[in-house]
C-alpha positions as a Markdown table, in Angstrom:
| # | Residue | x | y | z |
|---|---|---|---|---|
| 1 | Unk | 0.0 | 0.0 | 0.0 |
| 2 | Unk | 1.4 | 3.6 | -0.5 |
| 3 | Unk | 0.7 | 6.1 | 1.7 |
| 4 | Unk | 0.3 | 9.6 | 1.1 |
| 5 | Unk | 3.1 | 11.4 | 2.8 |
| 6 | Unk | 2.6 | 13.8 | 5.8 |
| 7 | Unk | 2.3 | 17.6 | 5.0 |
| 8 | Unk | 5.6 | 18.0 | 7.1 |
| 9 | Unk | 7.4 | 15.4 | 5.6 |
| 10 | Unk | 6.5 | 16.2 | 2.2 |
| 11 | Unk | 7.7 | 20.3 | 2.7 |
| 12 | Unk | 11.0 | 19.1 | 4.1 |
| 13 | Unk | 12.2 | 17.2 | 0.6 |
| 14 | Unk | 12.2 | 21.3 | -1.0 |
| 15 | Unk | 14.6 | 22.4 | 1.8 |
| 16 | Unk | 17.7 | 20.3 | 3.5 |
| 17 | Unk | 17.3 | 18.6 | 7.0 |
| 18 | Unk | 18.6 | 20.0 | 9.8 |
| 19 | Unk | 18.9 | 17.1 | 11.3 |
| 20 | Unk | 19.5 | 13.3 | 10.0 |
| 21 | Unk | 18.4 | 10.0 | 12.1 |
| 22 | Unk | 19.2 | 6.3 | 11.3 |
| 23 | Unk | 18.3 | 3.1 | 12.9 |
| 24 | Unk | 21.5 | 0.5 | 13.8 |
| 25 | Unk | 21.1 | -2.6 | 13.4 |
| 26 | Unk | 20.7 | -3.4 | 9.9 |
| 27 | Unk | 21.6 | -0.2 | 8.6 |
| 28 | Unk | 24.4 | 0.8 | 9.9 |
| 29 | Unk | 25.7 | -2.7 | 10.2 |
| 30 | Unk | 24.8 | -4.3 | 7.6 |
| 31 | Unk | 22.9 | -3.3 | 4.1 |
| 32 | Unk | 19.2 | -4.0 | 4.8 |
| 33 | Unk | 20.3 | -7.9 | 6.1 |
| 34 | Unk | 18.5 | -8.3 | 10.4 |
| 35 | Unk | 20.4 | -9.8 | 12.8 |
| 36 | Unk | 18.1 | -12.5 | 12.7 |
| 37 | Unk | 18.4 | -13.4 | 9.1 |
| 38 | Unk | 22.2 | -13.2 | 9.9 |
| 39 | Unk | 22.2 | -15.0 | 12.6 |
| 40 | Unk | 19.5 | -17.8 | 10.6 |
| 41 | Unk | 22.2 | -17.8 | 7.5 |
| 42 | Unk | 25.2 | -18.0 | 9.6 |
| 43 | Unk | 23.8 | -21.1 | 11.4 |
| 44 | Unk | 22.8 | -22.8 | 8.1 |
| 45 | Unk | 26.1 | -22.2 | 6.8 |
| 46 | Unk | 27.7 | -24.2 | 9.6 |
| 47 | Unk | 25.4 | -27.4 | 9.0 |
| 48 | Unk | 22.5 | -26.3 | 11.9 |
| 49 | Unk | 19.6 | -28.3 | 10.3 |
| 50 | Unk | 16.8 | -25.7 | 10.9 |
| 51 | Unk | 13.9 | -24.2 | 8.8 |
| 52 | Unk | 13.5 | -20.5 | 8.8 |
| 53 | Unk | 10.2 | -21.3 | 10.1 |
| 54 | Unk | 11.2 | -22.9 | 13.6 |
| 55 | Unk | 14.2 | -20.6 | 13.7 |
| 56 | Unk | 12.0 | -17.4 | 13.8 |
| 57 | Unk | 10.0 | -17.8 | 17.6 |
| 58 | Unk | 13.3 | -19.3 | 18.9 |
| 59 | Unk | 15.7 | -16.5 | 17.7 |
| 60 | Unk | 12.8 | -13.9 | 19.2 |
| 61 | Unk | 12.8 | -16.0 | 22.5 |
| 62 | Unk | 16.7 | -15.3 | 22.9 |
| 63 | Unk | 16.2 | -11.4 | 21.8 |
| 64 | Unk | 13.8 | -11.0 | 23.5 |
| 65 | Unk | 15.4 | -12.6 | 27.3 |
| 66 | Unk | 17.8 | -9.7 | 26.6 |
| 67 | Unk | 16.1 | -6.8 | 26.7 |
| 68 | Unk | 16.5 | -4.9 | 29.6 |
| 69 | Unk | 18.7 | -7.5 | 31.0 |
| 70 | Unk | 22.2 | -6.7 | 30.0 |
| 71 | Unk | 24.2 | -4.0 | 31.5 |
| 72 | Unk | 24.8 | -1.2 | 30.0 |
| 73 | Unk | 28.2 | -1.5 | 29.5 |
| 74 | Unk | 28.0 | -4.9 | 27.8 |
| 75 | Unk | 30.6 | -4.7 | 24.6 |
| 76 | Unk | 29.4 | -5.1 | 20.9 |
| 77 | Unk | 31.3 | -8.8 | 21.3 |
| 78 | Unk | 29.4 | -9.8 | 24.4 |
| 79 | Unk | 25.9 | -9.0 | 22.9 |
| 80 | Unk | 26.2 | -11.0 | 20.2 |
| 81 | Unk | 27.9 | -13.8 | 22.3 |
| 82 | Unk | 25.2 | -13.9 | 24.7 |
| 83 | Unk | 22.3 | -13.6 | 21.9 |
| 84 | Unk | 23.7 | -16.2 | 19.7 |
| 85 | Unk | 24.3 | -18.6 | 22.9 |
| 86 | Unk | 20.9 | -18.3 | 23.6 |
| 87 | Unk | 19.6 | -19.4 | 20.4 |
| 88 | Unk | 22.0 | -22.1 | 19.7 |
| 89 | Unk | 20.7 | -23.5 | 23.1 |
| 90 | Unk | 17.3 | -23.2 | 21.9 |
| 91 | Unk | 18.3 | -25.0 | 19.2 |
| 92 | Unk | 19.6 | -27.5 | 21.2 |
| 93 | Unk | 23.3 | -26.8 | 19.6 |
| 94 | Unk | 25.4 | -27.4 | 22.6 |
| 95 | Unk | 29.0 | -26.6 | 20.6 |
| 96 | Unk | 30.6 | -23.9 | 22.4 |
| 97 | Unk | 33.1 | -23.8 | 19.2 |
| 98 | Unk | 29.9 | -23.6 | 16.8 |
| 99 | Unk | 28.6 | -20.7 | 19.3 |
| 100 | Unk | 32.3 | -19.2 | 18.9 |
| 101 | Unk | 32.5 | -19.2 | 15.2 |
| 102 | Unk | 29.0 | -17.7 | 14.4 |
| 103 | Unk | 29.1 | -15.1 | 17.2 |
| 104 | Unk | 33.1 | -14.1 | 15.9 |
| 105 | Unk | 31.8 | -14.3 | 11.8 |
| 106 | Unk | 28.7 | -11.8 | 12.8 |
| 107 | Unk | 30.7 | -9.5 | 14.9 |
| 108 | Unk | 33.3 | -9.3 | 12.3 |
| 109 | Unk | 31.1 | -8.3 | 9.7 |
| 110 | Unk | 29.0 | -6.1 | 11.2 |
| 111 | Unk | 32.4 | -4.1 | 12.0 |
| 112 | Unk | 33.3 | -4.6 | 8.5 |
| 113 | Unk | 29.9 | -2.5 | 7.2 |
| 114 | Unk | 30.3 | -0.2 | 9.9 |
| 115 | Unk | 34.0 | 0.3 | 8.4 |
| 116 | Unk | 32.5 | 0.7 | 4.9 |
| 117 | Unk | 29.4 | 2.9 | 6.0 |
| 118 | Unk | 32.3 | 5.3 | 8.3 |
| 119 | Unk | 33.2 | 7.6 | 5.4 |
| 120 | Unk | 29.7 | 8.8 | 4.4 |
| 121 | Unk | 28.6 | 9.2 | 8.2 |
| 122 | Unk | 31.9 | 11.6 | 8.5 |
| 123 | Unk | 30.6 | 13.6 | 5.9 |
| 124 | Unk | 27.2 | 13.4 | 7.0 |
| 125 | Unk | 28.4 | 14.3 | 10.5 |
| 126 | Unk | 30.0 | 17.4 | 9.4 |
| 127 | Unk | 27.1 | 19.2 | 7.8 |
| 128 | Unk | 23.9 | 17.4 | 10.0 |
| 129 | Unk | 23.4 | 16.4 | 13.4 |
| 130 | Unk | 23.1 | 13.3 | 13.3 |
| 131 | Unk | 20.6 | 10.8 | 16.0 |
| 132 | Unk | 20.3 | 7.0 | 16.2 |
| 133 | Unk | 17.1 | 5.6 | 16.9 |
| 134 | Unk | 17.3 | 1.6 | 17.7 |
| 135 | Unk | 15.4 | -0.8 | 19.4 |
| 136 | Unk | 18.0 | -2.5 | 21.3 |
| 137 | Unk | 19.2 | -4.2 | 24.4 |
| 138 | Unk | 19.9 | -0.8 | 26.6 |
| 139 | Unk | 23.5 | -1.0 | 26.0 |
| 140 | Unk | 23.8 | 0.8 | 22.7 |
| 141 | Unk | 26.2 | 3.5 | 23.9 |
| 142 | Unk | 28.6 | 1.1 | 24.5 |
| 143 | Unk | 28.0 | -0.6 | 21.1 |
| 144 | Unk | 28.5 | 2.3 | 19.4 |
| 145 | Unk | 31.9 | 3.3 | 21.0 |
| 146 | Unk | 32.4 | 0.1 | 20.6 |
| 147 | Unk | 32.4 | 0.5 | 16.6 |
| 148 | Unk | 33.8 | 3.9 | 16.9 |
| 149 | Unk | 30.3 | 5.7 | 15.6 |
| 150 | Unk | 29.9 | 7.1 | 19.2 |
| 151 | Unk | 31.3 | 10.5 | 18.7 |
| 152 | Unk | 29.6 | 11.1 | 15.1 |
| 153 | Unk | 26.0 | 10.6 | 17.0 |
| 154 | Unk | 24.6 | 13.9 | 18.9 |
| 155 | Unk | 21.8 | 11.9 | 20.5 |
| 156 | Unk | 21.5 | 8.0 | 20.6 |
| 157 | Unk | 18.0 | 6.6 | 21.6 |
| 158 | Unk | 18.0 | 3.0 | 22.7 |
| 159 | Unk | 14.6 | 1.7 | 23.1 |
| 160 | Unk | 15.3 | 0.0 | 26.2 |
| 161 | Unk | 16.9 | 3.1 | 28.1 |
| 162 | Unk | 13.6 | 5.0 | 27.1 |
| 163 | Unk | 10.8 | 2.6 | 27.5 |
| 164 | Unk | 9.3 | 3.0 | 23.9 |
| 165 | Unk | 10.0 | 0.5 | 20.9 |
| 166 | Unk | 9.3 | 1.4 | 17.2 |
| 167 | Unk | 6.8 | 1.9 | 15.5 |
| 168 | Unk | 6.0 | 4.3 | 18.4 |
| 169 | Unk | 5.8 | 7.6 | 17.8 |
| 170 | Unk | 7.2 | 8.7 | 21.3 |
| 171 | Unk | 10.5 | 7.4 | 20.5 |
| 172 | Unk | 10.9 | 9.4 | 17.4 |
| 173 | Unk | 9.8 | 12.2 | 19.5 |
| 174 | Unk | 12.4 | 11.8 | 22.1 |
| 175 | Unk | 15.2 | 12.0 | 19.3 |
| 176 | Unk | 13.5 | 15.0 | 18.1 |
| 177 | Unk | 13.4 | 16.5 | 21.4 |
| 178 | Unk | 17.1 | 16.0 | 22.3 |
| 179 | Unk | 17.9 | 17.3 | 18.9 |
| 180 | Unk | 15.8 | 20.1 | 19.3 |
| 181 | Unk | 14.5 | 20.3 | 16.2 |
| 182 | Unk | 10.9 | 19.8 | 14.7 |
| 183 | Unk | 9.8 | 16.7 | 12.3 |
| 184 | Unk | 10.0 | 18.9 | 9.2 |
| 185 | Unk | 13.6 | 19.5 | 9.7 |
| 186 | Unk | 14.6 | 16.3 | 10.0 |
| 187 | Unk | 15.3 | 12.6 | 8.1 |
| 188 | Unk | 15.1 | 9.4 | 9.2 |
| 189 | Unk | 17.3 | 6.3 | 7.7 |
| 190 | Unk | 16.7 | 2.6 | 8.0 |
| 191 | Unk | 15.3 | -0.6 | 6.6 |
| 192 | Unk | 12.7 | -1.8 | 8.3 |
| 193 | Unk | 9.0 | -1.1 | 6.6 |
| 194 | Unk | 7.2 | -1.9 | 9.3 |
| 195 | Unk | 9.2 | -0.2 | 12.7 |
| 196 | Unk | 11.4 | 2.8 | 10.3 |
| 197 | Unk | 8.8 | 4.1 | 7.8 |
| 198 | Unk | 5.6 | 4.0 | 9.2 |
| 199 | Unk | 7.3 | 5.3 | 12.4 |
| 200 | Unk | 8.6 | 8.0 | 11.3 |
| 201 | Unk | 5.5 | 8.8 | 9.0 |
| 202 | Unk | 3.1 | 8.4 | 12.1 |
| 203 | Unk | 5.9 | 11.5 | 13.2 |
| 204 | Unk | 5.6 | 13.1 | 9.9 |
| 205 | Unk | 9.5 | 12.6 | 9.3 |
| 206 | Unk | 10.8 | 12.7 | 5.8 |
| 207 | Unk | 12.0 | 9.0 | 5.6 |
| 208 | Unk | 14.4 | 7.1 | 3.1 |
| 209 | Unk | 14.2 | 3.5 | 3.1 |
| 210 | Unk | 17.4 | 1.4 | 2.7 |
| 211 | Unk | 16.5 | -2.0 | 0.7 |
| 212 | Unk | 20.0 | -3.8 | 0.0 |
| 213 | Unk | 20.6 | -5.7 | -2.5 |
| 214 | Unk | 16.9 | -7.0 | -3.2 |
| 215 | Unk | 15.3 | -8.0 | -7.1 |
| 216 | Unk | 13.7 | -4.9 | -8.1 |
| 217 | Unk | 12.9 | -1.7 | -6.1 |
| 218 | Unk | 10.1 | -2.2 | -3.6 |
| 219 | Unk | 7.8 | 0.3 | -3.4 |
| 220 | Unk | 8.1 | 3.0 | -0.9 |
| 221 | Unk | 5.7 | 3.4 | 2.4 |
| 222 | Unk | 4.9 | 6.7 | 1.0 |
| 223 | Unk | 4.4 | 8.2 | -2.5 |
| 224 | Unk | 7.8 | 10.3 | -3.4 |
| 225 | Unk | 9.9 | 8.5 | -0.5 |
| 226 | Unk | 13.1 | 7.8 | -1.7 |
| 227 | Unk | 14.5 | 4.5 | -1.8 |
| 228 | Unk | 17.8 | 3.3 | -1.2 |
| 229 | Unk | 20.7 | 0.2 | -1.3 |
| 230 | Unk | 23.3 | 1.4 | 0.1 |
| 231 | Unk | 24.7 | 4.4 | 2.6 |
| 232 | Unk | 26.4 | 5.4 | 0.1 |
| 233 | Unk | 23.5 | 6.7 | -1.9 |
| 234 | Unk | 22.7 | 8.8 | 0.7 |
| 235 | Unk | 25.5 | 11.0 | -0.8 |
| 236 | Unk | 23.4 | 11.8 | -3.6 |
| 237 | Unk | 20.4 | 12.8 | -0.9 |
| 238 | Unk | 22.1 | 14.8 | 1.4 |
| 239 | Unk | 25.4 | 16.1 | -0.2 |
């Protein structure tokens, strides 16, 4: 379905943002791919004999047992240990080596996409102020320094910390608020249809919709939006 865009949203594509926000975890760390899906492929790849369909509830089981329970400190490397040990015991995969080599194989490519994605966020950095809005764990701080992305971010909104999850308007709000500006003035990236677009279209936030390498070009959540593979075609948005 298309959606007619917001007033707001549709006034801010004749002027430049003041203001750009992204979501993390497939978008800044990967090209449109979840962690589940990664985590699902990854576990294929090593001979796990499981259907997408039973690995779905079980991978949300082992998300979801995290939320709220980590500390806030917990490093980029611990999360994903922790997460993928949960669903490999779900999965009844009791192979601490197996657990080793799919947690080290995500981690090291969602540092590699971060690496690729760093140049454009400079750039970005340097004429924007830049948020991230994620629904994470409540450690995303510490992700981010993590990845070195912490100091290009003026405000970063973890959906734990704040008590809100996307699709919700409120979180989009509290971004807005921290950046101080209004929803006209500002951008949203990510690549979820579902929690990013209709999120920040409930918010009337202009919103560009990052699709990866996918056959064809989906069609946007509202008429006009622009949509996207990669970061780096955010160059030809925003610079």
């Amino acid at each position: 379905m298309t959606y007619a865009a917001p007033a707001a949203a549709r006034d801010a594509r004749d002027r430049r943002p003041a203001a750009v926000l992204f979501d993390f975890g497939g978008t800044l760390d990967a090209a449109a791919v979840t962690w589940k899906e990664r985590i699902f492929r990854l576990c294929r790849a090593e001979g796990v004999a499981v259907t997408a369909e039973e690995f779905d509830p079980l991978f949300y089981r082992a998300d979801d047992a995290l939320v709220g329970a980590v500390s806030p400190t917990l490093s980029l490397d611990q999360t994903v240990h922790r997460l993928v040990t949960g669903v490999a015991a779900l999965l009844r995969a009791h192979d601490e080596r197996l657990t080793d080599r799919i947690a080290t194989q995500f981690r090291d490519a969602a540092v590699g996409s971060v690496r690729d994605n760093m140049p454009m966020l400079g750039r970005l950095a340097a004429r924007y102020r830049l948020g991230l809005v994620s629904n994470f764990y409540g450690n995303l701080d510490t992700v981010c320094e993590d990845l070195g992305l912490r100091a290009l971010f003026s405000v970063i909104v973890d959906s734990t910390a704040v008590g809100c999850t996307k699709p919700d308007p409120r979180i989009f709000r509290h971004a807005l608020a921290a950046l101080g500006c209004e929803p006209g003035d500002a951008l949203f990236v990510g690549d979820s249809l579902p929690r990013d677009m209709v999120g920040a279209r409930r918010v009337g936030i202009e919103h560009v919709w990052l699709v990866g390498d996918v056959a064809g070009r989906p069609e946007p959540c509202c008429a006009g939006d622009r949509v996207i593979r990669s970061l780096t075609e955010l160059g030809d948005v925003l610079l």
